[in-house]
PADOKE-964906 format. One record per residue: residue in one letter; x, z, y of N, C-alpha, C, O, CB in turn. Coordinates in steps of 0.05 Angstrom, whole numbers, padded with zeros to 5 digits, always signed. Each point is the difference from the previous one (the first is absolute). Glycine has a CB too. Layout:
// PADOKE-964906
AXZYXZYXZYXZYXZY/...
***
This chain:
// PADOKE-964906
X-01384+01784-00595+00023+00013-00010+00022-00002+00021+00009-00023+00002-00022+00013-00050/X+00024+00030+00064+00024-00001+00003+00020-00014-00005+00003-00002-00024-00019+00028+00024/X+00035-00038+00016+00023-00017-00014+00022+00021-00006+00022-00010-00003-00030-00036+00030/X+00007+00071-00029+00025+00016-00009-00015+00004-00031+00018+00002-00017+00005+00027+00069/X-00048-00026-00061-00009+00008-00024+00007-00023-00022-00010-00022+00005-00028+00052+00019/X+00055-00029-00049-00001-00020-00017-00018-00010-00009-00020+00014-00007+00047-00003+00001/X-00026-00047+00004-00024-00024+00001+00007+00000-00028-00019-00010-00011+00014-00022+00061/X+00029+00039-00072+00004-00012-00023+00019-00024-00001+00012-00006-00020-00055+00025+00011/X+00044-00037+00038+00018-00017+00002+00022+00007+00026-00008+00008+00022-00028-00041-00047/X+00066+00028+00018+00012-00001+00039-00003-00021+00013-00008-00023-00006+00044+00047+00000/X-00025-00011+00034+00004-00025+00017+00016-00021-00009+00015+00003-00019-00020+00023+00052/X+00003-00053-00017+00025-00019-00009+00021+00006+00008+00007+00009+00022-00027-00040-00023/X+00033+00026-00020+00034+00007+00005+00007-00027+00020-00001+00011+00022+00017+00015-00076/X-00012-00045+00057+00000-00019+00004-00021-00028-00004-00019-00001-00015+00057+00031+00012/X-00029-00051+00022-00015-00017+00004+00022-00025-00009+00019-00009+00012-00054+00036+00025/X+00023-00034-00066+00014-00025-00008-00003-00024+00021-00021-00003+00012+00012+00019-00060/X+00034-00035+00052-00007-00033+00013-00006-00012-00013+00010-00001-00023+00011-00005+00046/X-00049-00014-00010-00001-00027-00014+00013-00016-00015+00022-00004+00011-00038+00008+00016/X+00015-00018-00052+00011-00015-00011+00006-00028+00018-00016-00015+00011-00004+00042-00051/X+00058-00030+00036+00004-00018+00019-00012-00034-00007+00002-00007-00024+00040+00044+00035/X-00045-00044-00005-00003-00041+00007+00032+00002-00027+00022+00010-00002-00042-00032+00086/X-00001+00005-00098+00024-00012-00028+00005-00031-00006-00021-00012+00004+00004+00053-00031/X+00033-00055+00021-00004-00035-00001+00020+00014-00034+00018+00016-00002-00016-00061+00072/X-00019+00029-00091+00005+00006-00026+00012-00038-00007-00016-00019+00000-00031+00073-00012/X+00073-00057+00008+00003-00025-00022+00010+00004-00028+00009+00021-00009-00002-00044+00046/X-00009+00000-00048+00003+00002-00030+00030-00009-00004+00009-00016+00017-00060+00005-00030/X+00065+00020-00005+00013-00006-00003+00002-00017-00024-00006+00008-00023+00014+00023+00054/X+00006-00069-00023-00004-00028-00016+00027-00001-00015-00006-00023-00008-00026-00004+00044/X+00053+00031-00046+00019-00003-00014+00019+00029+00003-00002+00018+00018-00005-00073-00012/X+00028+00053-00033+00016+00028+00003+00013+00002+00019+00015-00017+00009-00011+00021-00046/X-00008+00023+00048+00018+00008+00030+00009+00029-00001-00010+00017-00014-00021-00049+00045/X+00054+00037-00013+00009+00028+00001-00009+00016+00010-00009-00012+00020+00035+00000-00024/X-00034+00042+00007-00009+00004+00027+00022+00001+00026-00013+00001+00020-00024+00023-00046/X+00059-00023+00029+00022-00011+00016-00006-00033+00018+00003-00004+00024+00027+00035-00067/X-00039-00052+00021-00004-00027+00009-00032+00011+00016+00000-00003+00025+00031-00036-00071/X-00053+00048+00037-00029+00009+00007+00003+00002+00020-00008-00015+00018-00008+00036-00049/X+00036+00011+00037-00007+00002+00038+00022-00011+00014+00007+00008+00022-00032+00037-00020/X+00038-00065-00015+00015-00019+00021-00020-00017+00007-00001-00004+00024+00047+00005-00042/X-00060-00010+00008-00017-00024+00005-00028+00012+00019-00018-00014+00008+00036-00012-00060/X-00016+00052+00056-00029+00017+00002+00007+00000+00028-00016-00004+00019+00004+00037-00065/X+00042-00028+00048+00013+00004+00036-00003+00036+00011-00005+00019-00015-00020-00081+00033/X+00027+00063+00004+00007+00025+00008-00032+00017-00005+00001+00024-00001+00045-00041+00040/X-00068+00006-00043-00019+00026+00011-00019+00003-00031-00024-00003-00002+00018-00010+00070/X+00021+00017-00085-00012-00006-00025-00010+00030-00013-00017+00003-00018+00051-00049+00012/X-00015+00071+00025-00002+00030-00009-00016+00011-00002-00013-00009+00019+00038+00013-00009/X-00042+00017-00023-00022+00010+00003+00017+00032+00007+00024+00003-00003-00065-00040-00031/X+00031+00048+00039+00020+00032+00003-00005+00013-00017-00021-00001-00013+00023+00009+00053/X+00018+00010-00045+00005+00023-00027-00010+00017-00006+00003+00010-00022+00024-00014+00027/X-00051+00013+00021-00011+00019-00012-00035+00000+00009-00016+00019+00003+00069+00007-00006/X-00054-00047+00006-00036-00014-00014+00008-00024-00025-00019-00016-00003-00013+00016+00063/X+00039-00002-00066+00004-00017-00024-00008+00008-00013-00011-00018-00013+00037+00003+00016/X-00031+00034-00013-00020+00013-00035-00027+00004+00022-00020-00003-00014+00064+00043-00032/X-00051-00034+00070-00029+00005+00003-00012-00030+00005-00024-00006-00001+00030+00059+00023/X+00015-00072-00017-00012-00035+00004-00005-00001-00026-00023-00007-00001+00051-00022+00039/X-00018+00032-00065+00005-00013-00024-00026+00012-00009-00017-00013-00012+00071+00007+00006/X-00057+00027+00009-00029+00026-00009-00019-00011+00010-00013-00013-00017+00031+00058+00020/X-00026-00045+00017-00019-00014+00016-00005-00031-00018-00021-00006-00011+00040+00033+00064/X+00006-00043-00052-00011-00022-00015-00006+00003-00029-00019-00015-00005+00042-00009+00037/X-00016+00038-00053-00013+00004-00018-00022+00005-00003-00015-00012-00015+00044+00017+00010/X-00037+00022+00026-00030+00014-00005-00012-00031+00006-00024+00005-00003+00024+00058+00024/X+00002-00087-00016-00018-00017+00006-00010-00023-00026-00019-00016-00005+00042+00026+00056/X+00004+00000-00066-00011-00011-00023+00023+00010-00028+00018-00011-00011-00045-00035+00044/X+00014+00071-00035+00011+00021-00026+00011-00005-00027+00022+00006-00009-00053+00014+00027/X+00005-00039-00033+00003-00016-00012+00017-00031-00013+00002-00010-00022-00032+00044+00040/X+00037-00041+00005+00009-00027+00001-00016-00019+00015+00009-00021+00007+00011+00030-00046/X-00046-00001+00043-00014-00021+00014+00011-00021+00016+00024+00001+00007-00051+00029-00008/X+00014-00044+00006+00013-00025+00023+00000+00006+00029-00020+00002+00014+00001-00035-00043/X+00045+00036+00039+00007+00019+00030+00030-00020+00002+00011-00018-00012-00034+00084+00005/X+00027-00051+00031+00033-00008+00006+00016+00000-00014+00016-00019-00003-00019+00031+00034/X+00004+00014-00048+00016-00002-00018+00000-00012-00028-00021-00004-00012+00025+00034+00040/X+00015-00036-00037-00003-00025-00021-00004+00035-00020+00005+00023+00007+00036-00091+00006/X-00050+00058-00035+00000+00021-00019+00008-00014-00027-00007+00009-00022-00031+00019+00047/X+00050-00046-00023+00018-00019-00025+00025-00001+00008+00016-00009-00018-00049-00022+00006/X+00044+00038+00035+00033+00003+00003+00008+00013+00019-00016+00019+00004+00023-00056-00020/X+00014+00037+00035+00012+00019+00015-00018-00002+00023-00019-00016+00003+00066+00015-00020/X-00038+00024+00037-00007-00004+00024+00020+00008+00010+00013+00015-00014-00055-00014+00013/X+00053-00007+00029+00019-00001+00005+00001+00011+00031-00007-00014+00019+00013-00021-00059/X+00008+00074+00043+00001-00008+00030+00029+00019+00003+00012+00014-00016-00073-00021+00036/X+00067-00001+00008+00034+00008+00012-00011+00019+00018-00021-00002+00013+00055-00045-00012/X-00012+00071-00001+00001+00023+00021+00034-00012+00004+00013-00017-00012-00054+00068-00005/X+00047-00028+00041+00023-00002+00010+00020+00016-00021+00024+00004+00006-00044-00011+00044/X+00008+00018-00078+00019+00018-00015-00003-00010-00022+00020+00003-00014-00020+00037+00035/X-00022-00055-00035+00001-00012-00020-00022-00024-00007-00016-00007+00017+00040+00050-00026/X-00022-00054-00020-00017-00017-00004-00027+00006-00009+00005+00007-00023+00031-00027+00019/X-00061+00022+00008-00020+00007-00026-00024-00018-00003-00014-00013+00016+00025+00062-00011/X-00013-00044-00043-00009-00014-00017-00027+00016+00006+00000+00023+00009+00041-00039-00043/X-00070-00002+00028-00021+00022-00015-00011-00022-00015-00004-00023+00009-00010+00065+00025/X+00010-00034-00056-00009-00015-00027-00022+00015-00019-00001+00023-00009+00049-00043+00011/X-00060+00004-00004-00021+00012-00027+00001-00008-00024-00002-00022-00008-00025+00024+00034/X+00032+00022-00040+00015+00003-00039-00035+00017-00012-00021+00010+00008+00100+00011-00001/X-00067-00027-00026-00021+00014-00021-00014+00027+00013-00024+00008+00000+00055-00024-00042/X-00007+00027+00054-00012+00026+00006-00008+00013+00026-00002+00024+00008+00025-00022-00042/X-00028-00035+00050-00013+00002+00027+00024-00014+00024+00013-00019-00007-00044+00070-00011/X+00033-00042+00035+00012-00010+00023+00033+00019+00003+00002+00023-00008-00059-00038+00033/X+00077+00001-00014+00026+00019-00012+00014-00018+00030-00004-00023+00006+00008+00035-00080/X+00011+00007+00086+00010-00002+00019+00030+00011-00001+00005+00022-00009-00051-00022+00027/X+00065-00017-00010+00024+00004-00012+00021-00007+00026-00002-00022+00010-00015+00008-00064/X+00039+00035+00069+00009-00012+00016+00032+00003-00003+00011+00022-00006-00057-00019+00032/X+00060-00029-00019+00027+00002-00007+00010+00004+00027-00007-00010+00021+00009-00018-00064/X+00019+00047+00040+00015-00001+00024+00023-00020+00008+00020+00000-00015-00033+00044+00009/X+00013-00060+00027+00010-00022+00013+00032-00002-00013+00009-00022-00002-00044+00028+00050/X+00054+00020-00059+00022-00003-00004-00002-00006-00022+00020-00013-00005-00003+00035+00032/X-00033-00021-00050+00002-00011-00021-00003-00032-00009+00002-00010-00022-00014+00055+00020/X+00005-00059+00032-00004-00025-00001-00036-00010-00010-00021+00008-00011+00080-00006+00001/X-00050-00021+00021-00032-00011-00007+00001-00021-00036+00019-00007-00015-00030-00002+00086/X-00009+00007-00072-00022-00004-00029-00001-00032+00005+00005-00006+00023-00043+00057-00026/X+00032-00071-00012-00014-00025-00008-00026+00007+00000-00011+00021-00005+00045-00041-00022/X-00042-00002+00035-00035-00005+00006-00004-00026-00016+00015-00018-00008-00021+00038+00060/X-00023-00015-00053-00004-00023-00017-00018-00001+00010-00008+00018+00015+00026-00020-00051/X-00041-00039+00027-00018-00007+00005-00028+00018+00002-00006+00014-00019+00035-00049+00005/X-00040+00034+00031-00026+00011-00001-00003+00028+00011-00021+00013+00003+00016-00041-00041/X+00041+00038+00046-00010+00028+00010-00006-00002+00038+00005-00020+00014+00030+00049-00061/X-00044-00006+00055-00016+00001+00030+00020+00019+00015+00008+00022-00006-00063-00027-00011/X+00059-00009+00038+00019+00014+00025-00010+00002+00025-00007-00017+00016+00042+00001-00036/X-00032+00043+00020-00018+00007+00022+00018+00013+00029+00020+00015-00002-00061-00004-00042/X+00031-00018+00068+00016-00010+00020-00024+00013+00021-00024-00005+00002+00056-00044-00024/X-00009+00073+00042-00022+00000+00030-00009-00023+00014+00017-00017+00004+00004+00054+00006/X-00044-00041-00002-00006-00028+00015+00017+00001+00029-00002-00019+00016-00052+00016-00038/
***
């Protein structure tokens, strides 16, 4: 077949990057996220606009809740340079929620996972 004749699929639009190197901790008593990435220091950011294809990627690895990086009993926790975001699993699957930085940051509690470029 010809490459001008349609295959039924296109070319790639693009070529996604690798998922970056992650260091995941827990978070042990209530904290702000304000106090979080004070303590996290300068290189704690993931960027603004792979953040939902990092978060996707880690779900498809375990949909369900299975046992993965992500906790699937409480928050997970990551920082862009524009806001904070949550992804959590509720009744009705996995829910991704992101606040923007002027509204201030959220309390954390025991047991949720913060996730950090290595």
């Amino acid at each position: 077949m010809a490459l001008s004749e349609p295959t039924g699929i296109a070319r790639p639009l693009t070529t996604l990057p690798p998922m970056p190197s992650m260091q995941v901790r827990n978070v042990l008593a209530r904290i702000n996220d304000d106090q979080i990435e004070a303590l996290l220091g300068e290189r704690h950011l993931f960027t603004d606009h792979l953040i939902y294809v990092l978060i996707g990627a880690l779900i498809s690895k375990q949909p369900d809740g299975e046992q993965g990086p992500l906790s699937a009993d409480s928050d997970n926790l990551f920082y862009t340079p524009s806001s904070f975001v949550n992804a959590y699993l509720d009744d009705t699957g996995w829910q991704i929620v992101k606040l923007r930085r002027e509204l201030g940051g959220l309390p954390r509690f025991p047991g949720a996972r913060i996730f950090t470029p290595a």
